[in-house]
C-alpha positions in Angstrom: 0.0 0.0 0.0 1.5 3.2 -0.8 0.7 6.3 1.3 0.9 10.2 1.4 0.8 13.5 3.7 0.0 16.6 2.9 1.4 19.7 5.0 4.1 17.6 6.8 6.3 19.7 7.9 4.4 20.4 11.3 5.2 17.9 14.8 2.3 16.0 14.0 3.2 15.3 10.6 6.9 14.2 11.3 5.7 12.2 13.9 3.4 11.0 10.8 6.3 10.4 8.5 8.0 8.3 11.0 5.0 6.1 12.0 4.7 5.1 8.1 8.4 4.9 7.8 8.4 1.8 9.9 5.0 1.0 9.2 5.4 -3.2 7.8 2.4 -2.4 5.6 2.9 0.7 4.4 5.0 2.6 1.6 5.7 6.1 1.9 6.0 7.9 -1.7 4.8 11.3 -1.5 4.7 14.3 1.3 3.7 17.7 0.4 4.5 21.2 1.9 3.9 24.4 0.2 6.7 26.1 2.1 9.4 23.9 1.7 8.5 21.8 -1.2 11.5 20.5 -3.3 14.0 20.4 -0.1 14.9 17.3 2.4 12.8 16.5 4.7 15.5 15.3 6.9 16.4 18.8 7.1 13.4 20.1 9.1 12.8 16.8 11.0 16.2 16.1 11.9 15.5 12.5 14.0 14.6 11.1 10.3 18.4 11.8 9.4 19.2 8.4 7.6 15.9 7.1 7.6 14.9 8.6 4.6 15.8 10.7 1.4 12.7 11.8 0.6 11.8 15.5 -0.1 9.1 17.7 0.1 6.6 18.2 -3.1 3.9 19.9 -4.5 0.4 18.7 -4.2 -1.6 18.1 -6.8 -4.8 15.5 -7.6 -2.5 14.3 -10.1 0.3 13.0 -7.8 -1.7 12.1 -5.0 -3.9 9.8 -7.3 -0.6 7.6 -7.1 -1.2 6.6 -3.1 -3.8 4.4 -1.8 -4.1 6.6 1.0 -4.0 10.4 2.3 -3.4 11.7 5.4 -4.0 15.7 5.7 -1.8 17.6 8.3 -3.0 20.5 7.8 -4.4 23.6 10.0 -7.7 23.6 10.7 -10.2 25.3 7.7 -7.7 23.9 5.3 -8.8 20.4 4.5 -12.6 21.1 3.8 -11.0 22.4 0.3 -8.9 20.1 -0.4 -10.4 17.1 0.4 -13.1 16.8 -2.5 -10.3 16.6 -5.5 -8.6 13.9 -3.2 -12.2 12.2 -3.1 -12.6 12.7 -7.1 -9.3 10.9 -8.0 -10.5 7.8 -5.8 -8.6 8.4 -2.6 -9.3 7.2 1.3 -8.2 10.2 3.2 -7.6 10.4 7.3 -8.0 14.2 8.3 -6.0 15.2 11.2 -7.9 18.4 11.5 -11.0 19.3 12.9 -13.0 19.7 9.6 -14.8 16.0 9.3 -14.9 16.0 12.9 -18.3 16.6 13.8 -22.1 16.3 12.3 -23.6 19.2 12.7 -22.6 22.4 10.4 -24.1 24.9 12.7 -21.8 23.7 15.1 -18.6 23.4 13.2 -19.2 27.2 12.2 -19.7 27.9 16.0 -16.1 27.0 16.7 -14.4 27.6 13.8 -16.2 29.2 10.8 -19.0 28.5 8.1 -18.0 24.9 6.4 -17.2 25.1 2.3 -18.1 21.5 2.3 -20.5 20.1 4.7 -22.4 17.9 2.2 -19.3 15.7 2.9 -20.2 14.9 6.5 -22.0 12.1 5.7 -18.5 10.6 4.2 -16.6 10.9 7.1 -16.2 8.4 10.4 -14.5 9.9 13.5 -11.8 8.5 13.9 -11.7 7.1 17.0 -11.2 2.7 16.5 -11.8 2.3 20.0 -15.4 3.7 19.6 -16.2 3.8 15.8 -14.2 1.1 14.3 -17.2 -0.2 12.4 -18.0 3.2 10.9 -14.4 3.7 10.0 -14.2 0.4 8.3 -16.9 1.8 5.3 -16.2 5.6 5.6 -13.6 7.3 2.8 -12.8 10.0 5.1 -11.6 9.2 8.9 -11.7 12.7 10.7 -8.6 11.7 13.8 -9.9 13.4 16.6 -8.8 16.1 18.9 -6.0 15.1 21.4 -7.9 16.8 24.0 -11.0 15.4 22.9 -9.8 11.6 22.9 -8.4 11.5 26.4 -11.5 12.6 27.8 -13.9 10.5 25.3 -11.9 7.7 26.0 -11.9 8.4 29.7 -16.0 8.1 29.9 -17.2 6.3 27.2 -17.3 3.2 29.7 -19.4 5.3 31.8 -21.6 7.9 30.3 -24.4 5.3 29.8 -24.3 4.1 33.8 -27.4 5.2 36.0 -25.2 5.8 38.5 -23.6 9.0 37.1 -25.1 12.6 36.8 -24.5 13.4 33.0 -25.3 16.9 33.5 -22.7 17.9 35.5 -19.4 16.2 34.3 -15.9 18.3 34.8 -12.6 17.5 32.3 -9.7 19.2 33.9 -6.8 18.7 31.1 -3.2 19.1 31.2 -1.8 19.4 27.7 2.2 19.6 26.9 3.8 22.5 24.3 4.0 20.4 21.4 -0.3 20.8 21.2 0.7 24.4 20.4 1.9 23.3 17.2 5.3 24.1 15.2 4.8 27.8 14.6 5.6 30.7 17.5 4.0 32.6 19.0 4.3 34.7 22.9 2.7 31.7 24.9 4.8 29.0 23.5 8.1 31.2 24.2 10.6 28.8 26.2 10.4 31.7 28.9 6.8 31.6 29.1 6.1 28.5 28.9 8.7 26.8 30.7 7.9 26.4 34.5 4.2 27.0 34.3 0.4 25.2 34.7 -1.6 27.9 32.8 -4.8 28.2 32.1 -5.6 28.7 28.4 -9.3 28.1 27.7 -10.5 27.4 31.2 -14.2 27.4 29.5 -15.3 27.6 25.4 -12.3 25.0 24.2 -12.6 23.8 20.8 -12.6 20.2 21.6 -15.8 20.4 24.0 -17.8 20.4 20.7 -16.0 16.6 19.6 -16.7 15.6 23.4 -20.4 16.5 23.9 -20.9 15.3 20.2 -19.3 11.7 20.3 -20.6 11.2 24.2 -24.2 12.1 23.4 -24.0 9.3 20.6 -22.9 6.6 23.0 -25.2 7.7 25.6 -28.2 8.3 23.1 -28.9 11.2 25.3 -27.3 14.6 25.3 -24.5 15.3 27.5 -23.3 17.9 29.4 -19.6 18.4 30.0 -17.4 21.5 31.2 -13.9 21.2 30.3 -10.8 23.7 31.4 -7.4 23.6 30.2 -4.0 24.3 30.8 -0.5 24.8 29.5 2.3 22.6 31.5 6.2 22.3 31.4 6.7 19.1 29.7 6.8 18.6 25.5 4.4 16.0 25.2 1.4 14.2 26.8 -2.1 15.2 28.2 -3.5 14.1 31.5 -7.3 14.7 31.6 -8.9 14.5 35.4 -12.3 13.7 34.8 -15.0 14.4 37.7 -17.9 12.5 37.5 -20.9 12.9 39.8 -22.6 10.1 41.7 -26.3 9.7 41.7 -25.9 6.3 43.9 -23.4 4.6 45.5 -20.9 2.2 43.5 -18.1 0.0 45.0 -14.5 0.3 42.7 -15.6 -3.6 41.8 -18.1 -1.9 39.4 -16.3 0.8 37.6 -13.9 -1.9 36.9 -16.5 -4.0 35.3 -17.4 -0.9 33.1 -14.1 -0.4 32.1 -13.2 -3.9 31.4 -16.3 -4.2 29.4 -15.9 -1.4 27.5 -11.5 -2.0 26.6 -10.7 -5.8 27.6 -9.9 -6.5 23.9 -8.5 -3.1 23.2 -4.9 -3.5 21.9 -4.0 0.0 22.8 -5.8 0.7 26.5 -4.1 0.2 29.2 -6.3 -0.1 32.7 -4.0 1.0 35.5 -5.0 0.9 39.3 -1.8 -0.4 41.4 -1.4 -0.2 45.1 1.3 1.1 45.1 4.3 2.7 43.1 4.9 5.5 41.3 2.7 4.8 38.4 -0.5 3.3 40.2 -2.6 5.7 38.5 -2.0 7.1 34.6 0.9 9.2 33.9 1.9 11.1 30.5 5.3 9.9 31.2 4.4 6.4 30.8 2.8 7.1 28.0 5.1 9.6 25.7 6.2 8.3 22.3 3.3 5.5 22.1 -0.1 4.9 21.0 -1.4 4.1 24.5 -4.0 5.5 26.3 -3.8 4.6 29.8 -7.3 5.3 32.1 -7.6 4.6 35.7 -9.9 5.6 38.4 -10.5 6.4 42.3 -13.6 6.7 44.2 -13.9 9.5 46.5 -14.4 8.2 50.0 -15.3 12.2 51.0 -18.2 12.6 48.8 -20.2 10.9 45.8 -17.2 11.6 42.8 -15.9 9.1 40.9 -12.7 10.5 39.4 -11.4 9.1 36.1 -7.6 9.4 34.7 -6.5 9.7 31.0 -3.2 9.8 29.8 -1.9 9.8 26.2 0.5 11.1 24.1 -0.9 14.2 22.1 1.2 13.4 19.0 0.9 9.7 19.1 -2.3 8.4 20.1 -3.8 12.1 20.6 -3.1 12.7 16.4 -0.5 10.3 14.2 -1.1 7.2 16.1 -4.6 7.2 15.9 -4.7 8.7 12.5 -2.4 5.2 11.5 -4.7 3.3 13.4 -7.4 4.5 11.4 -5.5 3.6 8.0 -5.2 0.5 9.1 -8.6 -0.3 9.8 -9.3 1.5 6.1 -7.2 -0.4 4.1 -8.1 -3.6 5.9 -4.5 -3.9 7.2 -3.9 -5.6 11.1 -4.9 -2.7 13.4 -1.9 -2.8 15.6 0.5 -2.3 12.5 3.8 -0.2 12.9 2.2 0.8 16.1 2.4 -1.8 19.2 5.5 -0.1 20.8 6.4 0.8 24.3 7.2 4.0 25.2 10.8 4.8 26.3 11.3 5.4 29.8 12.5 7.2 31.4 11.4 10.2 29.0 
């Protein structure tokens, strides 16, 4: 199977380039970037120094005709014009920004701006295996969800159905590293800025609430209410989302593990994690970094009816290129954990 990117040159799509690189399955031919087009990758994502000669080109229908498959890294509002000449020359496309991510055009143009294309919405599958592996399996487009949005989805999917939880008042407090800012500057990404600090950056509004109340509502068949705050931290990579969940009766830890067991026993890339003791007994980024895991645990609060739930990921990985490979996988009826089932390194 041969595949391409378009608009690599960004963290995500190095990380990208070096999942397909290695990928057993996978051939990659063709990687587009309008600023640096005709020059060495290498050169701007020095860790592929010999791994790969390959340089940046030009993208046209033409050349990307030539792939199997398409993966766009490219800013949000960006893809919703490209993608319908990919779809015209035959091609399966995963969309790594937010412009296939959600049903509803009114409120796409709420958080980002009126969609060119939105008769394409019906094409598209979130791309989330865990959740929507069937719907990814016939869609041509695979929209790879928000980092943000995937730790927490992932985090309550096994839940949001239960009785036992009050789904109007749910509360994602998420850590996010500097990589989620992307490649380009700016002030708040400045090493002095951002080095040392937990900042709040959207404590309310974020972007990815829209993916999370969305995908949640369609698993619990219900709408659902969520609040979600972020903030800037001092590492490069890796999200921790600290979900608080409401109790509406009690629940023993023996039955939030039989949620979560229900929900991930066969997922390859979940990880349930509740030791005694240890550093790690409850999710970490740092356990995480460089890997397509998701690790989610849990604790009960003994103080009043809460049930908080941990989710930890890799933003780039599983929060964006992992899952975007994932999704390819599944597409082109290749074995899901392909060129992905990898530790991460530690210590990181």
């Amino acid at each position: 199977m041969k595949a391409g990117i378009v608009g690599a040159s960004g963290y995500t799509g190095g990380d990208l380039i070096r999942l397909l690189l290695i990928h057993p399955e996978v051939e990659l031919t063709y990687i587009t970037s309008r600023q640096y087009q005709g020059k060495y990758i290498k050169h701007y994502h020095p860790n592929l120094r010999g791994i790969t000669d390959l340089k940046f080109d030009e993208l046209t229908p033409e050349k990307a005709s030539q792939c199997d498959i398409i993966f766009l890294a490219v800013p949000h509002k960006v893809s919703m014009n490209i993608v319908p000449d990919l779809l015209n020359v035959g091609l399966k496309i995963v969309d790594l920004s937010a412009d296939f991510r959600l049903k509803d055009p009114k409120v796409y143009e709420k958080y980002y701006c009126p969609h060119t294309h939105p008769e394409l919405f019906e094409k598209a599958a979130y791309g989330l295996p865990e959740l929507f592996r069937e719907e990814i399996k016939k869609a041509q487009i695979a929209a790879a969800p928000g980092c943000m949005a995937s730790s927490a989805i992932l985090g309550l999917a096994p839940v949001i159905k239960e009785a036992f939880i009050d789904k109007e008042h749910i509360v994602v407090d998420s850590k996010i590293g500097s990589s989620g800012g992307g490649k380009n500057f700016n002030f708040a990404s400045h090493h002095p800025e951002r080095d040392g600090v937990v900042r709040p950056y959207a404590a309310t509004g974020h972007r990815h609430l829209a993916e999370i109340e969305e995908k949640l509502g369609i698993i619990a068949e219900k709408p659902i209410k969520v609040g979600l705050s972020t903030h800037a931290v001092s590492m490069v990579r890796g999200i921790l989302s600290t979900i608080h969940i409401f109790l509406t009766s009690p629940v023993e830890d023996k039955d939030i593990w039989k949620c979560l067991r229900k929900s991930y026993n066969n997922e390859p890339f979940i990880r349930l994690i509740k030791q005694p003791s240890g550093n790690y007994r409850l999710p970490d980024p740092k356990a995480v970094i460089g890997s397509n895991f998701c690790d989610i645990g849990f604790v009960l609060d003994e103080n009043m009816p809460r049930l908080v739930i941990l989710s930890a990921l890799d933003n780039l990985i599983k929060g964006a290129a992992g899952s975007a490979v994932q999704c390819m996988n599944i597409m082109l009826g290749i074995k899901e954990t392909a060129g992905l089932l990898f530790p991460a390194p530690h210590p990181m």
